[in-house]
N, C-alpha and C positions, 0 to 999 in steps of 0.2 A: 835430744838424743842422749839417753842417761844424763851425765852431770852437764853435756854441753847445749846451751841454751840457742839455738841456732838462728835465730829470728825475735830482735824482740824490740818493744816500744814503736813499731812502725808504723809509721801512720801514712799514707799517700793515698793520692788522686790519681788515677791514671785514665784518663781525657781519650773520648773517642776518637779514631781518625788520625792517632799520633804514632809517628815509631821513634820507639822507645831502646835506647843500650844500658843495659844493666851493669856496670863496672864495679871489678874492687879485686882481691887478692881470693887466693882458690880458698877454700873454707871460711866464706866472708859472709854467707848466706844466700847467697846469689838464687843456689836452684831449688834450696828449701823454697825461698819468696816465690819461687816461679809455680811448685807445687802446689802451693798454697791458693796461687792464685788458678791455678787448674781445678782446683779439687784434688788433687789428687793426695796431699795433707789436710787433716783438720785442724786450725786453731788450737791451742790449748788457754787460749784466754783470745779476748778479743772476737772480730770477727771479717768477713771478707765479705761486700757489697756489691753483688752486682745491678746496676740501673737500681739502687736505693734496699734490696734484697739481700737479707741474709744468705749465702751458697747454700748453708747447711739445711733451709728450707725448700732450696730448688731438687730439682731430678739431676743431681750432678752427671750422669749417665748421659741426660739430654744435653745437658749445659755442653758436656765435651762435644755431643755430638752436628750442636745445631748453632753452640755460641765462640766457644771456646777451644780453639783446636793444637793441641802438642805438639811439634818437630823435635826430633833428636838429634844427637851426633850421630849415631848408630845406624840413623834412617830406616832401619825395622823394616824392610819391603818384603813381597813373601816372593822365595829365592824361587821357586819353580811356577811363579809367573811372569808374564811379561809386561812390559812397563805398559800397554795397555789394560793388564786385567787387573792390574794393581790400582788401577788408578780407577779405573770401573768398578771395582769393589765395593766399595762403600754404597754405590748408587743401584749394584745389584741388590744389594742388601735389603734397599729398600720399595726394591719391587716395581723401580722405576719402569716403562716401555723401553725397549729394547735400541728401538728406533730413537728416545731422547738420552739414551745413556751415550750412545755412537755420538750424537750431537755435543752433550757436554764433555765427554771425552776429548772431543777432536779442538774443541774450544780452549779446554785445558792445557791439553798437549802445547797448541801453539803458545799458548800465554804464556808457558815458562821455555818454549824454543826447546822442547825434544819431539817435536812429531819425527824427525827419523829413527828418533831409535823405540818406535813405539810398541816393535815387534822384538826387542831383543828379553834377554834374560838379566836383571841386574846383575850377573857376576861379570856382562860382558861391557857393563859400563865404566866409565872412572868413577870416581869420590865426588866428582861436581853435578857431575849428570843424574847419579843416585840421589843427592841431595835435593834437584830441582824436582825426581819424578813421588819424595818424600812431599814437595811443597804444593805439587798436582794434586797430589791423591789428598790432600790437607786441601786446598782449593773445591775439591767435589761436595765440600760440607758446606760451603757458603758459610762461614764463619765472619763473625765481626770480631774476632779477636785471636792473634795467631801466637802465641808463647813458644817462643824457641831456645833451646838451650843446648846452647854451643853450636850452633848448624854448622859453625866453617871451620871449627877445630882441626881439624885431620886434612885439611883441603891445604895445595899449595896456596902462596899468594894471589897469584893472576886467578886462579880459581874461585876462592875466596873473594875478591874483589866481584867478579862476575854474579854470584851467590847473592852477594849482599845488594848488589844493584837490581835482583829481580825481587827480593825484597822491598827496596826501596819506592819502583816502580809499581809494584803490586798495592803496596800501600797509596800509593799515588791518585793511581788508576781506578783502583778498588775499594777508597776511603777503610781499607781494614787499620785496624789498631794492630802494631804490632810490638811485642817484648823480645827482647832480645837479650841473650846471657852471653855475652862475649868478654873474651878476654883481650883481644885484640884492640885496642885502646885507637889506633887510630882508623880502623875500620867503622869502630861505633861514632868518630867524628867526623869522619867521611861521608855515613850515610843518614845516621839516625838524628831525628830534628829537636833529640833531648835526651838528657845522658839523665842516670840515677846513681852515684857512686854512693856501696854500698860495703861499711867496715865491721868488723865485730858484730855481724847480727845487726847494727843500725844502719839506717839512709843518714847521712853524713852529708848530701850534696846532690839538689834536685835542680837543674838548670838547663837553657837552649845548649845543642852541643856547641854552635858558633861562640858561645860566651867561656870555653873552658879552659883555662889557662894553663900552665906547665906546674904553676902554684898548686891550681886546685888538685889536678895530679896525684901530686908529692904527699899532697895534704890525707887525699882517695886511700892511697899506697900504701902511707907510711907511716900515717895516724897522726900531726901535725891537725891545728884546728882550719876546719876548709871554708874559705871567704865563699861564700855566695852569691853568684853572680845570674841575677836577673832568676833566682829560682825559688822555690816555694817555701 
């Protein structure tokens, strides 16, 4: 981004079927990396691999739509639908039967625990409940890979903790791969089964989250060399 180089010499593996917390200090590269690995940035050197594929050779449009799926903090839901049609969306889109869209819907709905509020308007929901009917409507693609960035920013604690457990669960359940941009350092050790602490544009520290210590932290944080514990 002009003179600042936001992303650079990275090299990782990100393994199917894992959730993943992405840590480090705000302008560290965190959601460039996560872009990147959306598509929704190009490379300006190097490249992004998906299952051994260059992105820049895929249908990035399919890729978001069929492999790869975004969450924001924002949650993006359209304000004069209902957390049903939102979530229906995507599946009208594509021309589904009317009768298996109801189906996948109501599957949904349960999976992230808002079927009651299926009928309301997101303005009349909280920040947790937008959040899960963001991770529905993200759930209607059958994605094997869910990139999130910041989902629980804005969200109280108890909320946030909730957030991040149907995540957790999701990936459980649902063998999805998921990234995660949080800043909340002990949220990513609470749920995710691998942290990536990410400094100045580099991965500094690829390891299980159980193995992370207050050292590696410091090390994350504050720019100190970080011992690697059981990581790549």
């Amino acid at each position: 981004y002009q003179t600042v180089q936001a992303v650079k010499d990275v090299t990782c593996d990100w393994e199917a079927g894992v959730f993943y917390a992405l840590v480090g200090k705000s302008g560290s590269g965190k959601t460039t990396l996560l872009s990147l690995l959306a598509g929704l940035e190009k490379p300006q050197s190097g490249c992004v691999l998906v299952d051994g594929r260059d992105l820049r050779e895929l249908d990035v449009d399919l890729y978001r739509r069929s492999r790869a799926s975004v969450i924001y903090q924002s949650y993006n839901l359209f304000p004069l639908m209902t957390v049903r049609e939102n979530v229906a969306f995507g599946l009208e889109n594509r021309h589904l039967p009317k009768n298996e869209i109801k189906r996948r819907v109501d599957e949904i709905l349960e999976t992230v625990k808002i079927t009651q509020y299926a009928d309301r308007l997101p303005e009349r929901l909280s920040g947790g409940q937008q959040q899960r009917v963001a991770l529905a409507r993200t759930l209607n693609q059958n994605p094997s890979i869910i990139l999130a960035d910041e989902p629980v920013a804005a969200l109280d604690p108890v909320t946030a903790h909730q957030v991040m457990a149907d995540f957790k669960r999701i990936n459980e359940e649902m063998n999805i791969t998921i990234l995660i941009n949080i800043h909340h350092v002990d949220l990513a050790l609470g749920y995710a089964q691998r942290v990536v602490g990410i400094r100045a544009g580099e991965i500094v520290y690829d390891g299980p989250a159980s193995e992370v210590t207050q050292d590696i932290l410091d090390s994350i944080y504050n720019g100190s060399a970080v011992p690697q514990a059981g990581g790549n």
